[in-house]
PDB file of N, H, CA, C and O in Angstrom:
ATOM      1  N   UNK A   1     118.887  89.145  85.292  1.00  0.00           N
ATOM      2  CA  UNK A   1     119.927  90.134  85.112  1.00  0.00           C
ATOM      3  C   UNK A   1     120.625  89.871  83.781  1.00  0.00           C
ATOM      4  O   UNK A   1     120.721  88.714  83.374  1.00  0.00           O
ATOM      5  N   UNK A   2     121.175  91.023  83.002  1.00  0.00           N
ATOM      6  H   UNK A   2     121.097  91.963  83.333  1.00  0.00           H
ATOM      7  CA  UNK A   2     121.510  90.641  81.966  1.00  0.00           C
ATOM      8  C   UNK A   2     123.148  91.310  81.838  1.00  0.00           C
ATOM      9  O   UNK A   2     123.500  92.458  82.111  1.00  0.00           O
ATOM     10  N   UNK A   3     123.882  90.299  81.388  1.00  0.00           N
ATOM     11  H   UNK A   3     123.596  89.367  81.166  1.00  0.00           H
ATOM     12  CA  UNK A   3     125.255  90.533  81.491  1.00  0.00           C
ATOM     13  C   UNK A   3     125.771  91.118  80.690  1.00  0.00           C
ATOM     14  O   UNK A   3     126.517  90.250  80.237  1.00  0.00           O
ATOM     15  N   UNK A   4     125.998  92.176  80.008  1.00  0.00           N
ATOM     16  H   UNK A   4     125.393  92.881  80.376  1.00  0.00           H
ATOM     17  CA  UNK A   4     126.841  92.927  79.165  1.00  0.00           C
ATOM     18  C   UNK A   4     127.833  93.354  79.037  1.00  0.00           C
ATOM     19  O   UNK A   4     128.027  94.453  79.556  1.00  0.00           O
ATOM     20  N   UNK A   5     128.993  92.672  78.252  1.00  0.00           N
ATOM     21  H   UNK A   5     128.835  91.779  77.830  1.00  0.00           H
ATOM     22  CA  UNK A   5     130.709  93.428  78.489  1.00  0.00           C
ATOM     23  C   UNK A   5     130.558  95.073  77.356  1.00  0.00           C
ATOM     24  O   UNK A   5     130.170  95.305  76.211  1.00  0.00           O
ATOM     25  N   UNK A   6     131.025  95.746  78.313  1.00  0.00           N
ATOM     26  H   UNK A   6     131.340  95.557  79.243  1.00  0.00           H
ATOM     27  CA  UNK A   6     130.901  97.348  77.747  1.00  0.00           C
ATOM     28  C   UNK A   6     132.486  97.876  77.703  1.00  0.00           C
ATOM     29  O   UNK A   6     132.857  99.041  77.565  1.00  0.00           O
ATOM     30  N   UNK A   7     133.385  96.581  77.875  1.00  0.00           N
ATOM     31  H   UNK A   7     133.083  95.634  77.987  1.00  0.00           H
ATOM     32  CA  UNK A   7     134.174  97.382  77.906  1.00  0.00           C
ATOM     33  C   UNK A   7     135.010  97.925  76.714  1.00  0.00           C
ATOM     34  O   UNK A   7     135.943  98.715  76.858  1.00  0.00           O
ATOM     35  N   UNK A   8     134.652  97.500  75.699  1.00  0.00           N
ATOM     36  H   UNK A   8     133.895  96.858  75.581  1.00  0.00           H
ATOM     37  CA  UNK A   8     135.094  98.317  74.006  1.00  0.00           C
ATOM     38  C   UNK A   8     134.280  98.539  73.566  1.00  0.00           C
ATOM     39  O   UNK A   8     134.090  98.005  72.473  1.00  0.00           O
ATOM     40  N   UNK A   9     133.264  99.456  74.096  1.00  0.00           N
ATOM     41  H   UNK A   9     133.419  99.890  74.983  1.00  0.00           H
ATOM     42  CA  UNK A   9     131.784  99.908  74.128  1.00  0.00           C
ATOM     43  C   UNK A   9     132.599 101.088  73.512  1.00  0.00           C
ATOM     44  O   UNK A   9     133.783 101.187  73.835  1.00  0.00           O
ATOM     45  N   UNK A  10     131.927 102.190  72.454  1.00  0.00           N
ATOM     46  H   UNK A  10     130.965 102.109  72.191  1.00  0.00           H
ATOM     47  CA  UNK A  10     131.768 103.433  71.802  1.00  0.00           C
ATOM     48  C   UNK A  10     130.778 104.601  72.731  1.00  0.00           C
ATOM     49  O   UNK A  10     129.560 104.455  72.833  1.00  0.00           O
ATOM     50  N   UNK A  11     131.480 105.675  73.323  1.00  0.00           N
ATOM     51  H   UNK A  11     132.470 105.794  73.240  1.00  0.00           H
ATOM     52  CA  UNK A  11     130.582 106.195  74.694  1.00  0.00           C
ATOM     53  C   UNK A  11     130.759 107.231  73.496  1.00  0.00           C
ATOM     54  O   UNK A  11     131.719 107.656  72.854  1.00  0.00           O
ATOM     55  N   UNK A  12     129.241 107.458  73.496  1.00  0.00           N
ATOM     56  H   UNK A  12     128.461 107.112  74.017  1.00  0.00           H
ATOM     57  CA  UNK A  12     129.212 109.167  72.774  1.00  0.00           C
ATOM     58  C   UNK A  12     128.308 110.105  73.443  1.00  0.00           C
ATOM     59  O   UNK A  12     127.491 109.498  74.135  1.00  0.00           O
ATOM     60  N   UNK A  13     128.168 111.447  73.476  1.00  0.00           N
ATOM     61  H   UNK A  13     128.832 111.940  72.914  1.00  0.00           H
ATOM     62  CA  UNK A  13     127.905 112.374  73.547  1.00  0.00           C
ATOM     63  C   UNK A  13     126.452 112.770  72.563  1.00  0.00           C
ATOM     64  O   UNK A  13     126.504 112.364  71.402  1.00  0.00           O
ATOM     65  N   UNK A  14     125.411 113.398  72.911  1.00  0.00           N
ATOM     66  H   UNK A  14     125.369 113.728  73.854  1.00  0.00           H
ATOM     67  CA  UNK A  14     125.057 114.300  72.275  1.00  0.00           C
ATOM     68  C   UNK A  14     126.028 115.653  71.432  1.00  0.00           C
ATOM     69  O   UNK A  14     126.881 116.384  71.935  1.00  0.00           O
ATOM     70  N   UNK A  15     125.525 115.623  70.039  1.00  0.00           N
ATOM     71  H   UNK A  15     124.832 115.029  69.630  1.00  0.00           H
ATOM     72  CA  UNK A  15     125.966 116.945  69.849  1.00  0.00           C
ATOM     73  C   UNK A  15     125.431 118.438  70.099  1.00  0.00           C
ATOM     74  O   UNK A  15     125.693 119.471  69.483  1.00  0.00           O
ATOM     75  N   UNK A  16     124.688 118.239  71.082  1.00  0.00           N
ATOM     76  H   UNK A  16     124.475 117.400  71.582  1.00  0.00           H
ATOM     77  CA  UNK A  16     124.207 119.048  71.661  1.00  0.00           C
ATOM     78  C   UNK A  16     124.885 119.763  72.748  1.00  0.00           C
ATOM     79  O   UNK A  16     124.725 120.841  73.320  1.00  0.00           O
ATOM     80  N   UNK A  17     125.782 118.678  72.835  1.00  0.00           N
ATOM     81  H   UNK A  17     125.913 117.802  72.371  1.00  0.00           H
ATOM     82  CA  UNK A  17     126.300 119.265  74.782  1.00  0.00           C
ATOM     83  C   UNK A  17     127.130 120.601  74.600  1.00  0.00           C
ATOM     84  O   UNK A  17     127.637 121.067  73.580  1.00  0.00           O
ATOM     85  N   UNK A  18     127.117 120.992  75.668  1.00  0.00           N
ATOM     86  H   UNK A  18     126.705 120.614  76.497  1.00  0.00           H
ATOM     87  CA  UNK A  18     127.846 122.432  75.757  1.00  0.00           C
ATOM     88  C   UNK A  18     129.233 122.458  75.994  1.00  0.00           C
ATOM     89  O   UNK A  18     129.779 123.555  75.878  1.00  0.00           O
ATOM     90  N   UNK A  19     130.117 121.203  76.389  1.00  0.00           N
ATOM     91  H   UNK A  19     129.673 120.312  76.484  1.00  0.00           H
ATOM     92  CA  UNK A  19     131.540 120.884  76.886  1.00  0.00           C
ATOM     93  C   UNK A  19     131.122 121.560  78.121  1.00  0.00           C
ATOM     94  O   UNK A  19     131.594 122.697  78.153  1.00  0.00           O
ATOM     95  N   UNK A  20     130.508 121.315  79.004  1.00  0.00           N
ATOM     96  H   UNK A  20     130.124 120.392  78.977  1.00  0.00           H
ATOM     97  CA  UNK A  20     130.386 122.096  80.845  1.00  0.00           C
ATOM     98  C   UNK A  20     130.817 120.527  81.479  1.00  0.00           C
ATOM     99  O   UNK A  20     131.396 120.368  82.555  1.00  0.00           O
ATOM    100  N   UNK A  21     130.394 119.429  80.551  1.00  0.00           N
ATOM    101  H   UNK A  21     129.925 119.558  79.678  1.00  0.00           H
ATOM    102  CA  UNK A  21     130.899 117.810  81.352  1.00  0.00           C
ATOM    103  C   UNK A  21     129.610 117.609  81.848  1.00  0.00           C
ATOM    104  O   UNK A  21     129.548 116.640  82.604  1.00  0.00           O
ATOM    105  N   UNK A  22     128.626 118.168  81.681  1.00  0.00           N
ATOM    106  H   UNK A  22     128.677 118.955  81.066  1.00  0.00           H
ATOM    107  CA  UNK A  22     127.034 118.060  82.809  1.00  0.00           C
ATOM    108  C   UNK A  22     126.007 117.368  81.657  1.00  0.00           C
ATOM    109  O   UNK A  22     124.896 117.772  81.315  1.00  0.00           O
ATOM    110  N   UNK A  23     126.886 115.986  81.091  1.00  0.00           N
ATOM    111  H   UNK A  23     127.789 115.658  81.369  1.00  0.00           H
ATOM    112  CA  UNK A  23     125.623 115.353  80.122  1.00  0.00           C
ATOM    113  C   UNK A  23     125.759 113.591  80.812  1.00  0.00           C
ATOM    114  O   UNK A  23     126.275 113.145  81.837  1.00  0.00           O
ATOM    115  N   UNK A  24     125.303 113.202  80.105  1.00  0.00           N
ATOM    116  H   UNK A  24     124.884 113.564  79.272  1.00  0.00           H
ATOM    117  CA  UNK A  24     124.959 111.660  79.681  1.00  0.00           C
ATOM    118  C   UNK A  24     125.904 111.396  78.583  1.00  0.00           C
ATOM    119  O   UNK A  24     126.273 112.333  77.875  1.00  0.00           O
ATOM    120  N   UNK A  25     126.426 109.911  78.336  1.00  0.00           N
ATOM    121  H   UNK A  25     126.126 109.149  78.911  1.00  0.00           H
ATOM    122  CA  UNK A  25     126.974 109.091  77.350  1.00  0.00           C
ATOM    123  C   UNK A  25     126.284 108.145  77.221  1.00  0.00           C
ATOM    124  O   UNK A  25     125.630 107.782  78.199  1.00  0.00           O
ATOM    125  N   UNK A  26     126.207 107.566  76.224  1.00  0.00           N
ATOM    126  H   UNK A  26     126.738 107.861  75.430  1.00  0.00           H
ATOM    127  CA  UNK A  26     125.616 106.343  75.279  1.00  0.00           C
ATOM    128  C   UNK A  26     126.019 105.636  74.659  1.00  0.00           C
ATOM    129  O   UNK A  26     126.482 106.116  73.624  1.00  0.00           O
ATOM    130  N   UNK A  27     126.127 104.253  74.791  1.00  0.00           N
ATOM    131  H   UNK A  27     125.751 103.862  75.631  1.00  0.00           H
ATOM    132  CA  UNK A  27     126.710 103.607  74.045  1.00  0.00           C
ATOM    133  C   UNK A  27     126.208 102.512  73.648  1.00  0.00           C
ATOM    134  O   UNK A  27     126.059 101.653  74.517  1.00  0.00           O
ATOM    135  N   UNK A  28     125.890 102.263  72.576  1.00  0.00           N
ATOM    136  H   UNK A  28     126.011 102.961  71.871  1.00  0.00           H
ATOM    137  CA  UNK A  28     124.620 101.129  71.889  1.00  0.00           C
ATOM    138  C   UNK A  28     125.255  99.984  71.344  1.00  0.00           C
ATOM    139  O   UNK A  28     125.926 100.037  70.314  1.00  0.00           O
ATOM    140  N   UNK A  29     124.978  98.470  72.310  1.00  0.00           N
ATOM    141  H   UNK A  29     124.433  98.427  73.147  1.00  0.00           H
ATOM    142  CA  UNK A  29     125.378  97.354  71.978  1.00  0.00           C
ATOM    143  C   UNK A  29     124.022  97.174  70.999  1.00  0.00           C
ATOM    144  O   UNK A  29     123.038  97.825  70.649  1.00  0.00           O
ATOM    145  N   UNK A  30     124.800  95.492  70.736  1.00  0.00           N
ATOM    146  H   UNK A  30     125.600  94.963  71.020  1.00  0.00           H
ATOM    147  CA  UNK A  30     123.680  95.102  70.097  1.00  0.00           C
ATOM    148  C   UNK A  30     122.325  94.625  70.504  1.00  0.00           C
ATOM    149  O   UNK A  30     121.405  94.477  69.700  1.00  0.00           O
ATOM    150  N   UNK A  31     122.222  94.344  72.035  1.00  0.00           N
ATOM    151  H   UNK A  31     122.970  94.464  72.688  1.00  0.00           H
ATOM    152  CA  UNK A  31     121.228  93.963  72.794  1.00  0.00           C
ATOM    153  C   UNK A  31     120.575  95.171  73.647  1.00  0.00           C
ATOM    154  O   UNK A  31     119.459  95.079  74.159  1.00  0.00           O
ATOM    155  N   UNK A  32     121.381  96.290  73.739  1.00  0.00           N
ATOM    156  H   UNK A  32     122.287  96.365  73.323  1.00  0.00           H
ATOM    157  CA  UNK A  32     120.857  97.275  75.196  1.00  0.00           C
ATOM    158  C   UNK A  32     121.692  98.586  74.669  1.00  0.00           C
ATOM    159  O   UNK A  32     122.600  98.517  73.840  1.00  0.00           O
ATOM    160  N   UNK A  33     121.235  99.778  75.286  1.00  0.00           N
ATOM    161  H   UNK A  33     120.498  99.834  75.959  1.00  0.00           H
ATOM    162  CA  UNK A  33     121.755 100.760  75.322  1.00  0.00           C
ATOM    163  C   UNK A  33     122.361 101.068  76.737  1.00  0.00           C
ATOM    164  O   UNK A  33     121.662 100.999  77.748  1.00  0.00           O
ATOM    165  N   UNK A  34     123.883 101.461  76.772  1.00  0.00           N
ATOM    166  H   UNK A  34     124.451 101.518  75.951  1.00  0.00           H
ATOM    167  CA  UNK A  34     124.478 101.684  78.482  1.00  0.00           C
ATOM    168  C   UNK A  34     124.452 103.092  78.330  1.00  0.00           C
ATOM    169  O   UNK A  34     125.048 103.667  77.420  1.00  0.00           O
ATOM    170  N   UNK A  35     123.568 103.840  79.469  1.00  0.00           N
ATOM    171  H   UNK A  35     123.084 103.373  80.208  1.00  0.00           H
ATOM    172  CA  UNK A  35     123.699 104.961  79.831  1.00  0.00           C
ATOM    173  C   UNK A  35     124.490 105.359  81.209  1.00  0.00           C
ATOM    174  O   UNK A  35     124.431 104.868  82.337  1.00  0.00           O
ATOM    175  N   UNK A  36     125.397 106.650  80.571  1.00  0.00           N
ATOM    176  H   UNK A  36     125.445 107.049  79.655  1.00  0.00           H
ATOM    177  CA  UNK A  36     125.936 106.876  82.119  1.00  0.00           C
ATOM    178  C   UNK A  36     126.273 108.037  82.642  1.00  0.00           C
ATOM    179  O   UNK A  36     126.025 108.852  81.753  1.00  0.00           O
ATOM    180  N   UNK A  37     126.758 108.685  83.703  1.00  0.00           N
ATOM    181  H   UNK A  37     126.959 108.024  84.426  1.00  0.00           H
ATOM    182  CA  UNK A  37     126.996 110.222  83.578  1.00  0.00           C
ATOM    183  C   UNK A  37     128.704 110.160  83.375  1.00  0.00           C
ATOM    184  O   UNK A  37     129.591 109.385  83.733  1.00  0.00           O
ATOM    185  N   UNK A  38     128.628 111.503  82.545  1.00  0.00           N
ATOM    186  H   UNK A  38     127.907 112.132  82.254  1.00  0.00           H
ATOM    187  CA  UNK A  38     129.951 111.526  81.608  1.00  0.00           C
ATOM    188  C   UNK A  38     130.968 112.029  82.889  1.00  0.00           C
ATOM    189  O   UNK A  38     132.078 111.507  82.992  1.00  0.00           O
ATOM    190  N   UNK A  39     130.589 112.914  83.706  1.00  0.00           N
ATOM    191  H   UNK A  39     129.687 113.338  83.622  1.00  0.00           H
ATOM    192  CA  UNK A  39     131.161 113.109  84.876  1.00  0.00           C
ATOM    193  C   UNK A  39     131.662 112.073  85.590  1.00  0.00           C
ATOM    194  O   UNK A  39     132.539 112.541  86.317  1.00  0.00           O
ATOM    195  N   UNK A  40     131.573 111.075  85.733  1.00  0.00           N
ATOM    196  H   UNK A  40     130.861 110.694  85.142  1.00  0.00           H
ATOM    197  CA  UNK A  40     131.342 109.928  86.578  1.00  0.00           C
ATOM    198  C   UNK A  40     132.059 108.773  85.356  1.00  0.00           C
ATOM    199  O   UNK A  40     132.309 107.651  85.797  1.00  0.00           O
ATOM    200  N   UNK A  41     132.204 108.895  84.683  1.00  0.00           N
ATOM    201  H   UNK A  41     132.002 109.806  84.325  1.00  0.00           H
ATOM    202  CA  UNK A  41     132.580 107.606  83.629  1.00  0.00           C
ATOM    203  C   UNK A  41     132.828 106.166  84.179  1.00  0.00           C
ATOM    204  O   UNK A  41     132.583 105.188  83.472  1.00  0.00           O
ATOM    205  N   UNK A  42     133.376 106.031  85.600  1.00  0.00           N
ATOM    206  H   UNK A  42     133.575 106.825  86.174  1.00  0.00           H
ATOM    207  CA  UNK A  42     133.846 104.635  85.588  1.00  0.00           C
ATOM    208  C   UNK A  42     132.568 104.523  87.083  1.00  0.00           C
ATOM    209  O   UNK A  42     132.917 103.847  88.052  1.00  0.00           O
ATOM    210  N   UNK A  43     131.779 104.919  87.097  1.00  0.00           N
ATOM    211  H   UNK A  43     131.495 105.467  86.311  1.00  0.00           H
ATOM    212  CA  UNK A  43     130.653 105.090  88.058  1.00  0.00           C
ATOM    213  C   UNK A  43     129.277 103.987  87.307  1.00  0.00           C
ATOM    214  O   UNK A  43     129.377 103.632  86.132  1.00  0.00           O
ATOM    215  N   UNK A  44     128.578 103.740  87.810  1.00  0.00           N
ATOM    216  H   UNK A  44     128.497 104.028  88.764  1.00  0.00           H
ATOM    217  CA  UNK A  44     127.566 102.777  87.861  1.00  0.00           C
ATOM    218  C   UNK A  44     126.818 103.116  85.951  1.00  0.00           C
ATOM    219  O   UNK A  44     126.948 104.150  85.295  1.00  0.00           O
ATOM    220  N   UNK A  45     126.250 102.114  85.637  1.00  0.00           N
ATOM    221  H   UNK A  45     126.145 101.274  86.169  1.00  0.00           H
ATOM    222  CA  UNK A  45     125.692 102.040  83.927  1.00  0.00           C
ATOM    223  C   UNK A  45     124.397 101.952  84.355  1.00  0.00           C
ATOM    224  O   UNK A  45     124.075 101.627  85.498  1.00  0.00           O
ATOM    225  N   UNK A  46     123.328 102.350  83.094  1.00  0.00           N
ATOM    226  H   UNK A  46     123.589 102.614  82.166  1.00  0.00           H
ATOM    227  CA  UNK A  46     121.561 102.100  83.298  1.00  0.00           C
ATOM    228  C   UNK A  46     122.259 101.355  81.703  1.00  0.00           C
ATOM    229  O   UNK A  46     123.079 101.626  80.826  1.00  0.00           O
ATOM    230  N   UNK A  47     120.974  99.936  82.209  1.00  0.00           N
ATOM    231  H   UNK A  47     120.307  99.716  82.921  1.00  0.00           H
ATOM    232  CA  UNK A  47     120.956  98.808  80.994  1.00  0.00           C
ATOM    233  C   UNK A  47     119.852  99.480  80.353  1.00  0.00           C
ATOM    234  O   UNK A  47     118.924  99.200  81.112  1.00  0.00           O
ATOM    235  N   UNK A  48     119.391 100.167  79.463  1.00  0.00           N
ATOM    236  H   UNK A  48     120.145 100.395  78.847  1.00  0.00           H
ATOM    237  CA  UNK A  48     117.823 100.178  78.693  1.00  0.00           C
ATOM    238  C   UNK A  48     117.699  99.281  77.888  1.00  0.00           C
ATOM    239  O   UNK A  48     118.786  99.009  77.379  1.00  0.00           O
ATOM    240  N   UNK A  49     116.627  98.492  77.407  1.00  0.00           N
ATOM    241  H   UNK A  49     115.744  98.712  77.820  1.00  0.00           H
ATOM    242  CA  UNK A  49     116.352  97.922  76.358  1.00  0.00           C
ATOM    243  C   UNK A  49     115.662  98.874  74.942  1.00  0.00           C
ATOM    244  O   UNK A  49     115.279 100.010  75.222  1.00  0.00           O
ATOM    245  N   UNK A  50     115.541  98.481  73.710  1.00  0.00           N
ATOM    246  H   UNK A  50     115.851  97.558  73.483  1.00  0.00           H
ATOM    247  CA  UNK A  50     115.953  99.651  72.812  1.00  0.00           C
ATOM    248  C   UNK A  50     114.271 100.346  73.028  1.00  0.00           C
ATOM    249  O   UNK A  50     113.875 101.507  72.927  1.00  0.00           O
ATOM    250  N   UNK A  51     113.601  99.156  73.339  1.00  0.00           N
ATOM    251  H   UNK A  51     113.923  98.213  73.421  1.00  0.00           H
ATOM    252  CA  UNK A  51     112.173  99.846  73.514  1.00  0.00           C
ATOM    253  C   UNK A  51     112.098 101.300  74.131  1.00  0.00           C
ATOM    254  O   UNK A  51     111.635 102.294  73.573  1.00  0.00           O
ATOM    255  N   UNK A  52     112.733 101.209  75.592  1.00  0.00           N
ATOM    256  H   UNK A  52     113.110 100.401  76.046  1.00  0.00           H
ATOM    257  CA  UNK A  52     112.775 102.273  76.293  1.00  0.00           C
ATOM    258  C   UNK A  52     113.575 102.975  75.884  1.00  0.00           C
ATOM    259  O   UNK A  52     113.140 104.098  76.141  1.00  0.00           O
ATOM    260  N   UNK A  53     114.800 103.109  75.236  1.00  0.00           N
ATOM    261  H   UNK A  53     115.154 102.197  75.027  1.00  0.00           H
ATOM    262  CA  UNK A  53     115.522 103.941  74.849  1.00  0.00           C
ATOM    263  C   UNK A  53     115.093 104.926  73.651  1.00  0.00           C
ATOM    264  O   UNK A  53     115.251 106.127  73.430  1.00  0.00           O
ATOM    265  N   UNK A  54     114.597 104.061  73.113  1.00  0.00           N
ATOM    266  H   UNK A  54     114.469 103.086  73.292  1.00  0.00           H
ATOM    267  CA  UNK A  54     114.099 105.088  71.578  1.00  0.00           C
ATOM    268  C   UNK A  54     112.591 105.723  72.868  1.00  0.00           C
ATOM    269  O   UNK A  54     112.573 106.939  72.681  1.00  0.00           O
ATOM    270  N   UNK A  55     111.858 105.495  73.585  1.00  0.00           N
ATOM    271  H   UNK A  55     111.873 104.507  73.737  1.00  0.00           H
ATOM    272  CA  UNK A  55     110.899 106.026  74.308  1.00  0.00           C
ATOM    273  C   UNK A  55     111.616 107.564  74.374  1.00  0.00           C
ATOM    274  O   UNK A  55     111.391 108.675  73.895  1.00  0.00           O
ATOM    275  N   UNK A  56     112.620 106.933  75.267  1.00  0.00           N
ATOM    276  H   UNK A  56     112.802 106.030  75.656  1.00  0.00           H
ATOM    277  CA  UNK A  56     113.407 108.091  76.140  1.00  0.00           C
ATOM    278  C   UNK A  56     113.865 109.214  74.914  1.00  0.00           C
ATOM    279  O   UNK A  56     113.643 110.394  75.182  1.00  0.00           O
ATOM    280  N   UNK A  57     114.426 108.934  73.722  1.00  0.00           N
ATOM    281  H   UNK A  57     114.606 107.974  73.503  1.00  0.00           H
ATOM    282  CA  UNK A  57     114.868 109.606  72.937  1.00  0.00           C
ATOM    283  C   UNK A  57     113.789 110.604  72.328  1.00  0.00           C
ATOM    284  O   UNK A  57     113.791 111.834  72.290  1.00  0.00           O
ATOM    285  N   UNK A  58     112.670 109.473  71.767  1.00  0.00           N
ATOM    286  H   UNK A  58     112.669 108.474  71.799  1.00  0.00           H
ATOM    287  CA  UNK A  58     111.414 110.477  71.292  1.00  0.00           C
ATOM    288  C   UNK A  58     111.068 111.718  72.148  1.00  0.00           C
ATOM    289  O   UNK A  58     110.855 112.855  71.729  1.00  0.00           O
ATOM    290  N   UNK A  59     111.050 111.184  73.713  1.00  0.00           N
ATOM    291  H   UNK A  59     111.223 110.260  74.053  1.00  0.00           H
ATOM    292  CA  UNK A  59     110.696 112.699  74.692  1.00  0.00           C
ATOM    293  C   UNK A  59     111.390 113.623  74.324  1.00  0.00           C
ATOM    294  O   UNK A  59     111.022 114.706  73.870  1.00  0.00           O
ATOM    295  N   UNK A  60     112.594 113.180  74.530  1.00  0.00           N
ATOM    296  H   UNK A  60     112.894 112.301  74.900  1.00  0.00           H
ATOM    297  CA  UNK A  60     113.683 114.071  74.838  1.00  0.00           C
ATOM    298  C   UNK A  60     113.775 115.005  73.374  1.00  0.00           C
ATOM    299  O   UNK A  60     114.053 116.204  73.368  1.00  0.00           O
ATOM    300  N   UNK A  61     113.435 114.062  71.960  1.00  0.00           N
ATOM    301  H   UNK A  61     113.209 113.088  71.964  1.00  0.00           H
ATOM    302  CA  UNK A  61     113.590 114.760  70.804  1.00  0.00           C
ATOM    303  C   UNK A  61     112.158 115.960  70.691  1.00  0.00           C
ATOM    304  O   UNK A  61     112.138 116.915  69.915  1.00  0.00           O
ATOM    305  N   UNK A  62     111.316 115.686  71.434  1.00  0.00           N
ATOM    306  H   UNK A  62     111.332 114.910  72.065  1.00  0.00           H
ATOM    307  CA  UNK A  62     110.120 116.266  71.188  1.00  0.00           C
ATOM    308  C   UNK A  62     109.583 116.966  72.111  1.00  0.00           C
ATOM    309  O   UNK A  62     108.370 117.156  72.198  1.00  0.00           O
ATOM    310  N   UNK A  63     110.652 117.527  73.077  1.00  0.00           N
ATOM    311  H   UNK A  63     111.638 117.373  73.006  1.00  0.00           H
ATOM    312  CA  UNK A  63     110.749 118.804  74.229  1.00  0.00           C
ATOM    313  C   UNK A  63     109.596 118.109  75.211  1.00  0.00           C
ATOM    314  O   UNK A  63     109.067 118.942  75.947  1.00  0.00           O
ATOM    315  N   UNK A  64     109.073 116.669  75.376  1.00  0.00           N
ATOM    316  H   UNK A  64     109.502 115.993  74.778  1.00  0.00           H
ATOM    317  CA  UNK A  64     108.449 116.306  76.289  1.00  0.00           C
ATOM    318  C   UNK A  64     108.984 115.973  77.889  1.00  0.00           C
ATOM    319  O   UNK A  64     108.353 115.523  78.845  1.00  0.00           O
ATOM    320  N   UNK A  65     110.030 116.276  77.798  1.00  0.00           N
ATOM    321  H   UNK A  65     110.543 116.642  77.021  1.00  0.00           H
ATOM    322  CA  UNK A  65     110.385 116.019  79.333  1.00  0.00           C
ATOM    323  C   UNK A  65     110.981 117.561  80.074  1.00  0.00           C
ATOM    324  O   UNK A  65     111.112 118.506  79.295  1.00  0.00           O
ATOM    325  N   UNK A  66     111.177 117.687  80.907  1.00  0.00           N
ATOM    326  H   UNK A  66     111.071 116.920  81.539  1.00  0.00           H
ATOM    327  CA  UNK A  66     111.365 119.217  81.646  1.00  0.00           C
ATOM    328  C   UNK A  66     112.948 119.265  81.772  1.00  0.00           C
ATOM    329  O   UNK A  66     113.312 118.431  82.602  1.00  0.00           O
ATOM    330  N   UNK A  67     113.845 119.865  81.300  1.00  0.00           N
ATOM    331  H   UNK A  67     113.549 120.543  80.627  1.00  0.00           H
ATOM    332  CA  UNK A  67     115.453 120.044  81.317  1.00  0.00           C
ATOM    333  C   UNK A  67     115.829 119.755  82.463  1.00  0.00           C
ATOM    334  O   UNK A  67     116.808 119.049  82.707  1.00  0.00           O
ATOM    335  N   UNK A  68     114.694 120.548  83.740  1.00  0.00           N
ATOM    336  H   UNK A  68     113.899 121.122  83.542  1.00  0.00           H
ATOM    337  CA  UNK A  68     115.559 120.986  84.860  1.00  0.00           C
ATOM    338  C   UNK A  68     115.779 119.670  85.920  1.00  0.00           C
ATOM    339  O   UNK A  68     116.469 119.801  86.931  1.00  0.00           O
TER     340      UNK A  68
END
């Protein structure tokens, strides 16, 4: 398990989002990326390591994953 203090962590947004509150935040230490739902803010974190994160990003940048 890997221990990460997030708590003066930088939570950002896509500039994509629509302001509806129905996204994800991100916030990139130096070891992991904390993902979380922006709805939910003080609700549970996903640890990624950057491997998977830049994975996740490439899909997402390259319309490979399904919106819905």
């Amino acid at each position: 398990m890997v221990n990460v203090d997030l708590a003066g962590a930088l939570w950002r947004t896509s500039t994509y989002t629509q302001g509806n509150g129905a996204c994800v935040e991100v916030a990139l230490t130096p070891s992991v990326a904390g993902i979380r739902d922006s709805k939910q803010p003080d609700g549970g974190v996903v640890l990624a390591g950057f491997p998977a994160w830049d994975a996740f990003r490439r899909a997402v940048k390259g319309a490979e994953l399904d919106p819905r």
